[in-house]
KEZA-418463 format. One line per 2 residues: number of its first residue (from 1); their letters; for each residue x, y, z of C-alpha. Coordinates in nm, 3 decimals, padded with zeros to 5 digits. Example, Ala and Ser with C-alpha at 12.3 -4.5 7.8 and 13.67 -1.06 7.14 Angstrom:
# KEZA-418463
1 = AS = 01.230,-00.450,00.780 | 01.367,-00.106,00.714
# end
This chain:
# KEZA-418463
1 = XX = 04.084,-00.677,01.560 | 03.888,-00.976,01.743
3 = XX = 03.663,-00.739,01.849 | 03.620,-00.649,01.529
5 = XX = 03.584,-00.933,01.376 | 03.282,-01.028,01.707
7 = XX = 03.112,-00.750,01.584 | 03.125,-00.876,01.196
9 = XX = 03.034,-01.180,01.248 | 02.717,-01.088,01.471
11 = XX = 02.586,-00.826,01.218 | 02.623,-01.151,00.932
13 = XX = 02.392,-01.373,01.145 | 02.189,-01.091,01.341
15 = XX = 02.039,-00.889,01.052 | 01.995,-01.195,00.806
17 = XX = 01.744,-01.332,01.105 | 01.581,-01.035,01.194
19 = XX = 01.480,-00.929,00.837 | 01.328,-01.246,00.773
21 = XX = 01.079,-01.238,01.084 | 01.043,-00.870,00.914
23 = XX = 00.933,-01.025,00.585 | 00.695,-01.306,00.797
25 = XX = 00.533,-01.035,01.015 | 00.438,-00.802,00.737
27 = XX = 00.300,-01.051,00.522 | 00.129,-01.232,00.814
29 = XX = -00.002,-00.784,00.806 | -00.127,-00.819,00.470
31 = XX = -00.294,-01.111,00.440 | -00.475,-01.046,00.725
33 = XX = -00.571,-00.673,00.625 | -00.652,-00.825,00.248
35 = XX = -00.919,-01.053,00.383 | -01.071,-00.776,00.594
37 = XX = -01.120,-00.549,00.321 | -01.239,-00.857,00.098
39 = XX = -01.459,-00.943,00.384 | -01.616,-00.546,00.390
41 = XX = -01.686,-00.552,00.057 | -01.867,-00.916,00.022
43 = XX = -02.206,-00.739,-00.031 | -02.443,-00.952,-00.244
45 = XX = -02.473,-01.315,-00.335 | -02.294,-01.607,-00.231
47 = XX = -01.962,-01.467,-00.139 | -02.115,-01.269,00.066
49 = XX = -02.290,-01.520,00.275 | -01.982,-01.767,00.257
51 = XX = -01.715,-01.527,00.404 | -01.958,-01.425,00.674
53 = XX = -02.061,-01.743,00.792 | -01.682,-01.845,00.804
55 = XX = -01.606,-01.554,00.978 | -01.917,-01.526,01.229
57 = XX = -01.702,-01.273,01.467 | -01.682,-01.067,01.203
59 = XX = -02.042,-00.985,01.100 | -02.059,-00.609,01.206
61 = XX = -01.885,-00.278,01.080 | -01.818,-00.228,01.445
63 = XX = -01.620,-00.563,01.461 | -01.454,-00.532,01.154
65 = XX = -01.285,-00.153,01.264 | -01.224,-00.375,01.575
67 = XX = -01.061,-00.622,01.381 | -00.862,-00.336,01.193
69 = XX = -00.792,-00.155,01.494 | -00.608,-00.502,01.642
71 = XX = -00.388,-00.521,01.313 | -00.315,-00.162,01.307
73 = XX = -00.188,-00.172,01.676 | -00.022,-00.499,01.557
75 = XX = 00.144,-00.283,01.341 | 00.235,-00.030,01.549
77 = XX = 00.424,-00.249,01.766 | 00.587,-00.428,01.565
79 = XX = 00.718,-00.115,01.403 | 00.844,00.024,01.736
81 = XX = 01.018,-00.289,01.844 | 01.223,-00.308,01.546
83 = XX = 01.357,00.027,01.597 | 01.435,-00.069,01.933
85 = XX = 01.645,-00.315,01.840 | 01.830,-00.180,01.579
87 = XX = 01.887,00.136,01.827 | 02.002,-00.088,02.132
89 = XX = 02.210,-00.317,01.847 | 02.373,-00.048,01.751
91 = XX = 02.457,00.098,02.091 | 02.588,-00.220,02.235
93 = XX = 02.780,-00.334,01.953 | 02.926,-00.044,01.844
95 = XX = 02.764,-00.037,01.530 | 02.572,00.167,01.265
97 = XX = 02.453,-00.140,01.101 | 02.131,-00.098,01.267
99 = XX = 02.062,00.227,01.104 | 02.172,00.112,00.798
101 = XX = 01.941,-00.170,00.794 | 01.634,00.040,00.943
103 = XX = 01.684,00.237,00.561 | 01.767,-00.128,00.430
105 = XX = 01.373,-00.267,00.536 | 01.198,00.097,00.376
107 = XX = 01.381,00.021,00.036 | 01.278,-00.367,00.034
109 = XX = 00.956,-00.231,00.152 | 00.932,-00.488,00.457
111 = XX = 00.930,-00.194,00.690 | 00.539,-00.246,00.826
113 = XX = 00.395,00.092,00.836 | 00.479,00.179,00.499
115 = XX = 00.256,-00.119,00.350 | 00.036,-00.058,00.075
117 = XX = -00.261,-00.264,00.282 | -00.190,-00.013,00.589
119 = XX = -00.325,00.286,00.388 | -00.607,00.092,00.247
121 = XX = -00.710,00.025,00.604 | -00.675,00.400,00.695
123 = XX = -00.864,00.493,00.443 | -01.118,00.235,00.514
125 = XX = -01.154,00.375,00.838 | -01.222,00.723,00.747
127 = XX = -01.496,00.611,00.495 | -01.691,00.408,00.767
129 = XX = -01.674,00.755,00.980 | -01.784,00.967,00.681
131 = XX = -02.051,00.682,00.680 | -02.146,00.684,01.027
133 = XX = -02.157,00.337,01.035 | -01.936,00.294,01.301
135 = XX = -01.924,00.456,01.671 | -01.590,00.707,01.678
137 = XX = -01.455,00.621,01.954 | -01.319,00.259,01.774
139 = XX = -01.107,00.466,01.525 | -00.748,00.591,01.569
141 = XX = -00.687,00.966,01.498 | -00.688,00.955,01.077
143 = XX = -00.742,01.268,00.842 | -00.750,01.344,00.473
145 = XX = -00.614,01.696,00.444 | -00.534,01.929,00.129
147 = XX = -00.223,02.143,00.129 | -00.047,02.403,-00.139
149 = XX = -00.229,02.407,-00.445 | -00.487,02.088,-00.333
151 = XX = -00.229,01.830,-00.315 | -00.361,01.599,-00.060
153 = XX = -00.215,01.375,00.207 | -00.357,01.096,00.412
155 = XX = -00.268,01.107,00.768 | -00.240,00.851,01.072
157 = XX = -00.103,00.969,01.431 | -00.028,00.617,01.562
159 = XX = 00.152,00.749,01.893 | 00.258,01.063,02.004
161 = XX = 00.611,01.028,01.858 | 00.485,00.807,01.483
163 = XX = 00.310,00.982,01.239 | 00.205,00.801,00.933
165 = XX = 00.209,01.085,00.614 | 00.096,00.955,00.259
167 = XX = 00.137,01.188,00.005 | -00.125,01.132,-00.280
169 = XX = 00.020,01.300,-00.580 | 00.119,01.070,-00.850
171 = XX = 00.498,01.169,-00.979 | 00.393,01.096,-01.301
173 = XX = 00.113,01.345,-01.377 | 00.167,01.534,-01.091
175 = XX = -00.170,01.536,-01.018 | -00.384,01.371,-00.717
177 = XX = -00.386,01.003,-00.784 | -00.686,00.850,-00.981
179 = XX = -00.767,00.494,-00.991 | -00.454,00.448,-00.743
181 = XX = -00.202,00.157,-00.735 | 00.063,00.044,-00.526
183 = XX = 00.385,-00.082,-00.620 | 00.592,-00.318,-00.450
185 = XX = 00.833,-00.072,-00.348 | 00.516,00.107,-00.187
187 = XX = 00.544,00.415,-00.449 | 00.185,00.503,-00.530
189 = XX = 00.089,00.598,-00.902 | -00.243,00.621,-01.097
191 = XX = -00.306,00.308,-01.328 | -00.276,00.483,-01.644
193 = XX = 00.045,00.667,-01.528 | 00.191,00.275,-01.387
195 = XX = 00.076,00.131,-01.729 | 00.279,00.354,-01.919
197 = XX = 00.562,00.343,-01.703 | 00.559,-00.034,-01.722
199 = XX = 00.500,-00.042,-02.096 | 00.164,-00.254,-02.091
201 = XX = -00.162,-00.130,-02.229 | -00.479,-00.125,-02.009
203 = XX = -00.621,-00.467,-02.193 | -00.260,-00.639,-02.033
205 = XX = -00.277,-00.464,-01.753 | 00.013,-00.428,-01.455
207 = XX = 00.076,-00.826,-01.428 | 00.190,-00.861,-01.747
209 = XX = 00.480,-00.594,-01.732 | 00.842,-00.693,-01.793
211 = XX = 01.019,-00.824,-01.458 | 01.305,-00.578,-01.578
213 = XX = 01.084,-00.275,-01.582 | 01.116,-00.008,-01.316
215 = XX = 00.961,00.184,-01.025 | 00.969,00.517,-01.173
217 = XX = 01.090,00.686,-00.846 | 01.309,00.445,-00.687
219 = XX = 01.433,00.198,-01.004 | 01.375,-00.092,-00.823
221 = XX = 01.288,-00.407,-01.091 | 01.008,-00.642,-01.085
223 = XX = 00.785,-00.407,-00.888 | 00.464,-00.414,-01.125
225 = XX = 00.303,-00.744,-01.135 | 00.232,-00.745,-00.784
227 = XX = 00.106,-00.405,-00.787 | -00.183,-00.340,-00.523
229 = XX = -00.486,-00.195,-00.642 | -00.573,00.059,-00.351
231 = XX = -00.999,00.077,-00.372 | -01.056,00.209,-00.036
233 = XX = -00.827,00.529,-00.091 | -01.006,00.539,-00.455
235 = XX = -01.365,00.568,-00.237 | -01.227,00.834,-00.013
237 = XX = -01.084,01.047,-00.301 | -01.422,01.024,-00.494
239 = XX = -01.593,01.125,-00.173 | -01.337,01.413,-00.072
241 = XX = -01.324,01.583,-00.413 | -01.596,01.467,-00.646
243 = XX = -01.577,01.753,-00.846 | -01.176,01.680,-00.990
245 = XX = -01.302,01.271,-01.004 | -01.587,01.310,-01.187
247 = XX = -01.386,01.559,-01.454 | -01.116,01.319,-01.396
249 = XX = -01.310,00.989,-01.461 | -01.459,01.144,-01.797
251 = XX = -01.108,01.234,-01.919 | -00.969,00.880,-01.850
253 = XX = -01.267,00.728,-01.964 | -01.207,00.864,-02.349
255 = XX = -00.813,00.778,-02.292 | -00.925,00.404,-02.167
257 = XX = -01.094,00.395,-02.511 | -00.862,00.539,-02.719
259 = XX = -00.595,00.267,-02.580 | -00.827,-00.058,-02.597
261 = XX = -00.856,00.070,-02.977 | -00.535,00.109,-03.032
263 = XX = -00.425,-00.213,-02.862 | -00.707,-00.407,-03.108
265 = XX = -00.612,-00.241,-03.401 | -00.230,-00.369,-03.284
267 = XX = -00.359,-00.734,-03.270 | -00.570,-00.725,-03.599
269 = XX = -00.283,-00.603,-03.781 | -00.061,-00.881,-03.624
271 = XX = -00.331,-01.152,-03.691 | -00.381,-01.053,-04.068
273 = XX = -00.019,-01.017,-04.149 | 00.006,-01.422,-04.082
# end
């Protein structure tokens, strides 16, 4: 029974402690990730010159994918330490709250290598190769690949035993993802299909959604507002299959329209009822 109780009382302070340096070391991840891609994309104007002259080791494709490379190993280890713990915590204590907490971190989406700003870096890396603006030998082993019926999946071997797969079908639709978010919970949708879902029209837009409303997939709450908006994977999906975007983009172009309408018709009607 003490031992018991030993056990307990360890898992109540252990896992507490380790999911917050969990929650500190992926958003430390993000933030850093976010300002590289904001930093790749500066192209004209002031911006532009400000972030680069703030960020003067930074000035080179090859230095940013250098940069990336650093977070993504960053990532990497973090990732495998964690499961070392929890394995080792487990095995020493007699426990199974390690493996309980490993599927714990994927739902609260604080397990690293399922971050939203993770698969905007992969894919940020395969458009600089497609680009050739970068040497090849600075990028880890990423690929784009279609399977039954064209779904596709982006890909990232990170070590010979972690495999990164990212399927790119929304749930929704069911078709690839166009104009791709990601939730919270790190489900990815297209923004028409997540507007819907979240029951705001494309003039709100995500950050205006209920805090009640739902992932679609998982039913976690509150997941919308901080949706990510994933423009890197949006470039490589244009580049991979131009044919389905640009059929795609004309398609949601007229349903874009046909919402902003109905959405100003909505507020006219409200305004002249007063």
């Amino acid at each position: 029974y003490s031992c018991t109780c030993i056990f307990t009382l360890r898992d109540e302070s252990f896992f507490p402690s380790l999911s917050n340096e969990l929650s500190a070391i992926v958003r430390c991840f993000n933030e850093r990730v976010e300002k590289l891609l904001k930093l790749h994309v500066a192209s004209t104007g002031l911006r532009k010159y400000f972030m680069w002259f703030t960020n003067r080791s930074l000035r080179t494709d090859e230095a940013l994918v250098r940069q990336g490379k650093d977070l993504v190993t960053y990532a990497i280890v973090n990732a495998v330490a964690m499961r070392k713990i929890t394995k080792k915590y487990d095995k020493k204590c007699c426990s199974k709250q390690g493996q309980s907490f490993r599927t714990e971190a994927r739902r609260l989406h604080i397990e690293i290598l399922e971050s939203p700003w993770l698969h905007e870096l992969m894919a940020l890396y395969i458009n600089l190769r497609w680009n050739k603006t970068v040497s090849m030998d600075l990028l880890v082993d990423l690929s784009l690949t279609f399977g039954d019926e064209d779904k596709p999946t982006l890909s990232c071997n990170l070590l010979d035993s972690m495999r990164v797969d990212i399927d790119l079908t929304c749930s929704i639709c069911l078709d690839t993802v166009f104009d791709a978010v990601s939730l919270s919970c790190g489900h990815i949708f297209c923004y028409l299909c997540c507007s819907a879902a979240a029951s705001v029209t494309v003039v709100d837009g995500l950050e205006s959604a209920d805090p009640g409303s739902k992932c679609p997939i998982c039913r976690r709450a509150g997941v919308f507002p901080n949706a990510v908006r994933l423009n890197q994977l949006n470039i490589l999906l244009r580049n991979s299959y131009p044919e389905y975007w640009e059929k795609r983009m004309q398609t949601e172009r007229v349903e874009r329209v046909r919402l902003a309408k109905e959405h100003w018709e909505r507020q006219c009607r409200a305004f002249t009822s007063i």
